[in-house]
BARO-888130 format. One record per residue (C-alpha): x, y, z; residue number from 1; residue in three letters. Coordinates in steps of 0.1 Angstrom, whole numbers, plus 5000, padded with zeros to 4 digits. Layout:
% BARO-888130
<u = X; v = Y; w = Z; nr = NUM; rest = ALA>
...
% end
This chain:
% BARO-888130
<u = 1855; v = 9211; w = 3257; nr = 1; rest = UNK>
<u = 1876; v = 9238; w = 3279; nr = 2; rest = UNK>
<u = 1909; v = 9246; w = 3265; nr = 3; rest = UNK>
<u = 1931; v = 9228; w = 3294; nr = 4; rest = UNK>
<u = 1912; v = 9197; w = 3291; nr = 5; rest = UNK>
<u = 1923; v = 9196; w = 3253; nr = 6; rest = UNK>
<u = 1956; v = 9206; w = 3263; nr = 7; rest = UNK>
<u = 1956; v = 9176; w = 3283; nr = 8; rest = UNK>
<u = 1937; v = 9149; w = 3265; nr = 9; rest = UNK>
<u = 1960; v = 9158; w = 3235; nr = 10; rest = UNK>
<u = 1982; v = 9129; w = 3230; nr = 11; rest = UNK>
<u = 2007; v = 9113; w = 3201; nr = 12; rest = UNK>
<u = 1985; v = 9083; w = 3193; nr = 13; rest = UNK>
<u = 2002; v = 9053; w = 3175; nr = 14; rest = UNK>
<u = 1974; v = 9025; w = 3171; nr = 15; rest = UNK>
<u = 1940; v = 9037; w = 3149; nr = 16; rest = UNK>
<u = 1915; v = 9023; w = 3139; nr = 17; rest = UNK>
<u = 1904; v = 9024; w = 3104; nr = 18; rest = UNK>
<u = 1875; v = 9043; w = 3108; nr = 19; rest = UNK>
<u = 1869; v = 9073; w = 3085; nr = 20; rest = UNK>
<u = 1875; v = 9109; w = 3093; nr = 21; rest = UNK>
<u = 1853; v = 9133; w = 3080; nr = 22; rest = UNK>
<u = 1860; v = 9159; w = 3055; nr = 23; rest = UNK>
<u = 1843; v = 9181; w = 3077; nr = 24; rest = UNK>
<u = 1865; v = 9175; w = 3110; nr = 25; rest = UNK>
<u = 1893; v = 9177; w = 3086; nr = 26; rest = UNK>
<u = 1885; v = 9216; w = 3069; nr = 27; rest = UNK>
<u = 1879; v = 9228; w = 3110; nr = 28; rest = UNK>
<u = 1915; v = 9216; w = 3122; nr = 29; rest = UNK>
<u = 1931; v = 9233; w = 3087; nr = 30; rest = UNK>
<u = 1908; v = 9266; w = 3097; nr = 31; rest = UNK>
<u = 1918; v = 9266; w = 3132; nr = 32; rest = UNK>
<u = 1961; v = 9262; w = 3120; nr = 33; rest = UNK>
<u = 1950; v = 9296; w = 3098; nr = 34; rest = UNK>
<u = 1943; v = 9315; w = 3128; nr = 35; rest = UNK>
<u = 1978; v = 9313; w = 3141; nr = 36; rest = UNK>
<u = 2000; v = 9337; w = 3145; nr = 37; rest = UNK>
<u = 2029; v = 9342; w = 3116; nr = 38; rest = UNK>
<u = 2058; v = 9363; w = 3111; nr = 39; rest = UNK>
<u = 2046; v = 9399; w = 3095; nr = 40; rest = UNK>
<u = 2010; v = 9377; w = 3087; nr = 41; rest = UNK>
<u = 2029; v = 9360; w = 3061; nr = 42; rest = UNK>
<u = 2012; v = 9328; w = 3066; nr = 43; rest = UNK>
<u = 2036; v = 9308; w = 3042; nr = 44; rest = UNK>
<u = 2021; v = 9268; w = 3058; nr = 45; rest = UNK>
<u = 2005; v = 9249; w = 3037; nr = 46; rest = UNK>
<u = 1990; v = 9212; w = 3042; nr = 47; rest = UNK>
<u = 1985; v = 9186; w = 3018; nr = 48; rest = UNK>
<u = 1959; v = 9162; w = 3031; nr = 49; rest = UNK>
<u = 1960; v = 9122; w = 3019; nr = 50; rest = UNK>
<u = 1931; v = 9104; w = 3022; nr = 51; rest = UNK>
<u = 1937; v = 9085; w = 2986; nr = 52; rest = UNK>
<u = 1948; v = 9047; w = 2995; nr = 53; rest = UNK>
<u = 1974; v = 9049; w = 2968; nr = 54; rest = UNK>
<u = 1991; v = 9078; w = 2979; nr = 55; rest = UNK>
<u = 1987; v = 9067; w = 3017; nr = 56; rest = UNK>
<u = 2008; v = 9041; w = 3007; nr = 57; rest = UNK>
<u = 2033; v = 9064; w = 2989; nr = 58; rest = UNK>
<u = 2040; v = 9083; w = 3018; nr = 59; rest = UNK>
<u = 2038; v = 9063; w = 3045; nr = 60; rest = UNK>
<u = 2065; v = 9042; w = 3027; nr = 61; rest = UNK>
<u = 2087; v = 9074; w = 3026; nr = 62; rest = UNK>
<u = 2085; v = 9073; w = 3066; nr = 63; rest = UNK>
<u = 2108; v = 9055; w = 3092; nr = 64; rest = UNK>
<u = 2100; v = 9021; w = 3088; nr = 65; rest = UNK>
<u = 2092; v = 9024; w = 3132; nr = 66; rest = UNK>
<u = 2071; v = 9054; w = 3116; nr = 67; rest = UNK>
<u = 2051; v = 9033; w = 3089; nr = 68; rest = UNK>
<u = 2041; v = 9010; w = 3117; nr = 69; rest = UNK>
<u = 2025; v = 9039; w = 3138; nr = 70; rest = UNK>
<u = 2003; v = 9050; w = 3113; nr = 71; rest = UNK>
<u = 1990; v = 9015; w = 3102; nr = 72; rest = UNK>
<u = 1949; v = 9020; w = 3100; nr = 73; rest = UNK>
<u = 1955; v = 9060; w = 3098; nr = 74; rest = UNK>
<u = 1931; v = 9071; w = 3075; nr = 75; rest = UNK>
<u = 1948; v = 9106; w = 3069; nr = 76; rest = UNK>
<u = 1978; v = 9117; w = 3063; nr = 77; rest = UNK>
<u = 1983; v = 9158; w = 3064; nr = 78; rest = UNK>
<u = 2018; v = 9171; w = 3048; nr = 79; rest = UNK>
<u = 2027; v = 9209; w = 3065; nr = 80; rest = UNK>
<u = 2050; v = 9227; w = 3043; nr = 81; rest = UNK>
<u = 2062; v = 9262; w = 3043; nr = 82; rest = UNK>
<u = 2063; v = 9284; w = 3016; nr = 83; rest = UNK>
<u = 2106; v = 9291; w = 3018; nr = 84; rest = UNK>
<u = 2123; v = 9326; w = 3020; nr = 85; rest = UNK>
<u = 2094; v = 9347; w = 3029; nr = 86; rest = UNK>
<u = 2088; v = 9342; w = 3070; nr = 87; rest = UNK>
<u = 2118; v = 9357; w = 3086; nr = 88; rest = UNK>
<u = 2125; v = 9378; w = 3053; nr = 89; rest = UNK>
<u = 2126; v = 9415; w = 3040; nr = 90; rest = UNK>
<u = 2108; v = 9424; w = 3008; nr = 91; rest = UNK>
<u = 2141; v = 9424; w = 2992; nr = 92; rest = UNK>
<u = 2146; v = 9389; w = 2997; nr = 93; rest = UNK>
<u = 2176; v = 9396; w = 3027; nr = 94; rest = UNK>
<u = 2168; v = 9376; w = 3058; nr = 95; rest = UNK>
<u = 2155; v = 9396; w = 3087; nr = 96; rest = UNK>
<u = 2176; v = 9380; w = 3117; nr = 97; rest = UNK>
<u = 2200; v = 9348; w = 3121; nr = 98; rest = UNK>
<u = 2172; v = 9324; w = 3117; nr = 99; rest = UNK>
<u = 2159; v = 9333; w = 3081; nr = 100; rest = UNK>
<u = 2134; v = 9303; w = 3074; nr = 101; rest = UNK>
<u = 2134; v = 9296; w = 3108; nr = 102; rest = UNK>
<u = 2108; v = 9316; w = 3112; nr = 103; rest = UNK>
<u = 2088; v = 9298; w = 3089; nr = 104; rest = UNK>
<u = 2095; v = 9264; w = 3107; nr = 105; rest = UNK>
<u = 2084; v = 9281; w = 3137; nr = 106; rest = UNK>
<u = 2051; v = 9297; w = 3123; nr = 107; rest = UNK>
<u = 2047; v = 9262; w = 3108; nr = 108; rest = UNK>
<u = 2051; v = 9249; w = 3147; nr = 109; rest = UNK>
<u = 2024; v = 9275; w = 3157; nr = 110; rest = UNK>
<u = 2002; v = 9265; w = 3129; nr = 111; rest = UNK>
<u = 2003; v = 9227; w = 3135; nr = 112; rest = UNK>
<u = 1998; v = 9230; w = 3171; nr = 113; rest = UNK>
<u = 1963; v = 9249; w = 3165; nr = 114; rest = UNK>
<u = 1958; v = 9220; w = 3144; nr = 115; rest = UNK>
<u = 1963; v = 9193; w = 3165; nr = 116; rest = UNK>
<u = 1946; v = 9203; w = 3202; nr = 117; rest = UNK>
<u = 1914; v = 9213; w = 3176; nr = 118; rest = UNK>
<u = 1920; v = 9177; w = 3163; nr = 119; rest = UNK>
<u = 1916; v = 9165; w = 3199; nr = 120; rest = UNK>
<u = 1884; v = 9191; w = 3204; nr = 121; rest = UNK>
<u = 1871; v = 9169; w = 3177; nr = 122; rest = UNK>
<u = 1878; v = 9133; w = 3191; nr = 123; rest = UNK>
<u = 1907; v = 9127; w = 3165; nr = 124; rest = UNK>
<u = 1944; v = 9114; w = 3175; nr = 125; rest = UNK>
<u = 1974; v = 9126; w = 3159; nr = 126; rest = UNK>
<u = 2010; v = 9120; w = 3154; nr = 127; rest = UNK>
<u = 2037; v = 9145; w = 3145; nr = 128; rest = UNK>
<u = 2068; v = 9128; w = 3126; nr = 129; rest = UNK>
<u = 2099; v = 9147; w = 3113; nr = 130; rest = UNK>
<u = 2117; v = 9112; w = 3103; nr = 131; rest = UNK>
<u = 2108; v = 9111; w = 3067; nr = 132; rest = UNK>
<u = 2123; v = 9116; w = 3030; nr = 133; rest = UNK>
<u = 2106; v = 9152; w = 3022; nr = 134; rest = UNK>
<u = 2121; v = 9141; w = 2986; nr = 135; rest = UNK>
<u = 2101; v = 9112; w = 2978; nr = 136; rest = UNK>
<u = 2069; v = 9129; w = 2997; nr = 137; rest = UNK>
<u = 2074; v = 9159; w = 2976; nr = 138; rest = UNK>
<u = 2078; v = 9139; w = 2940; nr = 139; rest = UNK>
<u = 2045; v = 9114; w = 2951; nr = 140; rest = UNK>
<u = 2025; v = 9155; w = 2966; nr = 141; rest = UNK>
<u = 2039; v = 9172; w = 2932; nr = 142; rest = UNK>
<u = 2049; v = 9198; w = 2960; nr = 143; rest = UNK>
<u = 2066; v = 9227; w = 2942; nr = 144; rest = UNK>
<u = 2102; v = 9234; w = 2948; nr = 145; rest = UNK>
<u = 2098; v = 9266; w = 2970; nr = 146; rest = UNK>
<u = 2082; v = 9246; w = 2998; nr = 147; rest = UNK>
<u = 2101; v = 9229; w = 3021; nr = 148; rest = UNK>
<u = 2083; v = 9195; w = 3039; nr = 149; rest = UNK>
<u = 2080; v = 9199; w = 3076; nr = 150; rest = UNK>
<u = 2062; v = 9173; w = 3092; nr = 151; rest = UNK>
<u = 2044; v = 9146; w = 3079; nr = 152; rest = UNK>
<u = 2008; v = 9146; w = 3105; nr = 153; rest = UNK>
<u = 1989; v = 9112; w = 3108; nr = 154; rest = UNK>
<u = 1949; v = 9118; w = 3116; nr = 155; rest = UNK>
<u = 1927; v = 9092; w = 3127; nr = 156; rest = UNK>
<u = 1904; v = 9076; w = 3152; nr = 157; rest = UNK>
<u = 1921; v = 9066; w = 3182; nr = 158; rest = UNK>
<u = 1928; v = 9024; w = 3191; nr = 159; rest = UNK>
<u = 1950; v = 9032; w = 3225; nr = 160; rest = UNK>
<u = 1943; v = 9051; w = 3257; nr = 161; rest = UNK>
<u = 1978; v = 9058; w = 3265; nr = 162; rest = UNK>
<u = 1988; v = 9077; w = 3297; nr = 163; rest = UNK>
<u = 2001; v = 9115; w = 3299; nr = 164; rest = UNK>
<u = 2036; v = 9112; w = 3296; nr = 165; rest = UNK>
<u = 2058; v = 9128; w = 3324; nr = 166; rest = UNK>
<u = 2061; v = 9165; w = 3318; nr = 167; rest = UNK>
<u = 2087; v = 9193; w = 3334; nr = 168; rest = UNK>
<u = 2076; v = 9219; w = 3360; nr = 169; rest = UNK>
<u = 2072; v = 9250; w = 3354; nr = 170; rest = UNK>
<u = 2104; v = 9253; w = 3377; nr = 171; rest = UNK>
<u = 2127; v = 9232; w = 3355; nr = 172; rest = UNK>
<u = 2116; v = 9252; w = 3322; nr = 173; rest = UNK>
<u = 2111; v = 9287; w = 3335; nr = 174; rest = UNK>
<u = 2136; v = 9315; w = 3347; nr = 175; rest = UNK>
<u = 2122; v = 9344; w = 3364; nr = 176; rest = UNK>
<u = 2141; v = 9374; w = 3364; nr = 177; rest = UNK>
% end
C-alpha cells in the first residue's frame, strides 16, 4: 500500500468485530513504533499489549464509560508508556529545556503514530484514548512506578466504514516566512 493511501485510509474506528488479531500483525506495528525517532535515541516507550479477556475487562473498565463502549468487540488493547525523566533529560538527571518529560510524551506521539498507519498497512483499525485512570491501568499492567501511562490504544478488525473527517489546509496550519 503507498504511504499517502495509509495516511488516508487511517481512521479512529469505534465499532469491531470480534475477530482475532494476529500475534504476528501485532509484533510488526510494535517494530515499526521502534523505528521512530526519539530524543538523544533514548527510546524510553513502552507497550503493554492485552489480549487476555480478564484483563480486557480490567482496563477497558478503567476507560470513560463513552470510551468502554468504543472498544466493545476490540480484541486488543495496547498500553504506551514512557519510561519518565530520561527523554528531555541530561545525564545528571536536570531537564534539558522547559518541557522535561515532554519530550517523552512527544517521542511517545512519534512512536504511536508509526504504530498506527502500519496498523492500517495491515487492515487493522485503531483508536487512541487519553480519558482513562493510568492508576487503576497501572495496578491491573503491574506497570512500574517510573512509567508514566499515555494512551491506552484499542486494535481490532474494523465493523464501520466511516468517512474522512474534515481536515485543515495547509493554509490554515502553516506560516511561511
Amino acid at each position: 500500500m503507498e504511504f499517502q493511501n495509509v495516511l488516508e485510509q487511517r481512521r479512529s474506528i469505534r465499532q469491531y468485530t470480534a475477530q482475532p488479531v494476529e500475534d504476528e500483525k501485532l509484533h510488526q506495528m510494535i517494530q515499526a513504533a521502534t523505528l521512530a525517532p526519539s530524543w538523544k535515541n533514548s527510546q524510553v516507550t513502552r507497550y503493554y499489549v492485552v489480549k487476555d479477556s480478564k484483563k480486557l475487562a480490567e482496563v477497558t473498565a478503567a476507560l470513560a464509560e463513552f470510551n468502554q463502549k468504543n472498544v466493545v468487540n476490540a480484541p486488543v488493547l495496547i498500553i504506551p508508556t514512557i519510561v519518565l525523566n530520561r527523554s528531555g533529560f541530561e545525564r545528571d538527571g536536570s531537564p534539558t529545556n522547559e518541557l522535561g518529560n515532554g519530550w517523552g510524551y512527544y517521542d511517545c506521539g512519534l512512536h504511536n503514530m508509526a504504530l498506527l498507519l502500519k496498523a492500517t498497512e495491515l487492515g487493522l483499525s485503531t483508536l487512541v484514548m487519553g480519558i482513562r485512570d493510568a492508576e487503576k491501568i497501572k495496578e491491573i499492567l503491574d506497570i512500574p512506578e517510573n512509567e508514566s501511562v499515555v494512551s491506552v490504544i484499542s486494535v481490532g478488525y474494523s465493523d464501520a466504514t466511516p468517512d474522512m473527517p474534515k481536515r485543515k489546509t495547509v493554509e490554515e496550519i502553516a506560516h511561511f516566512l
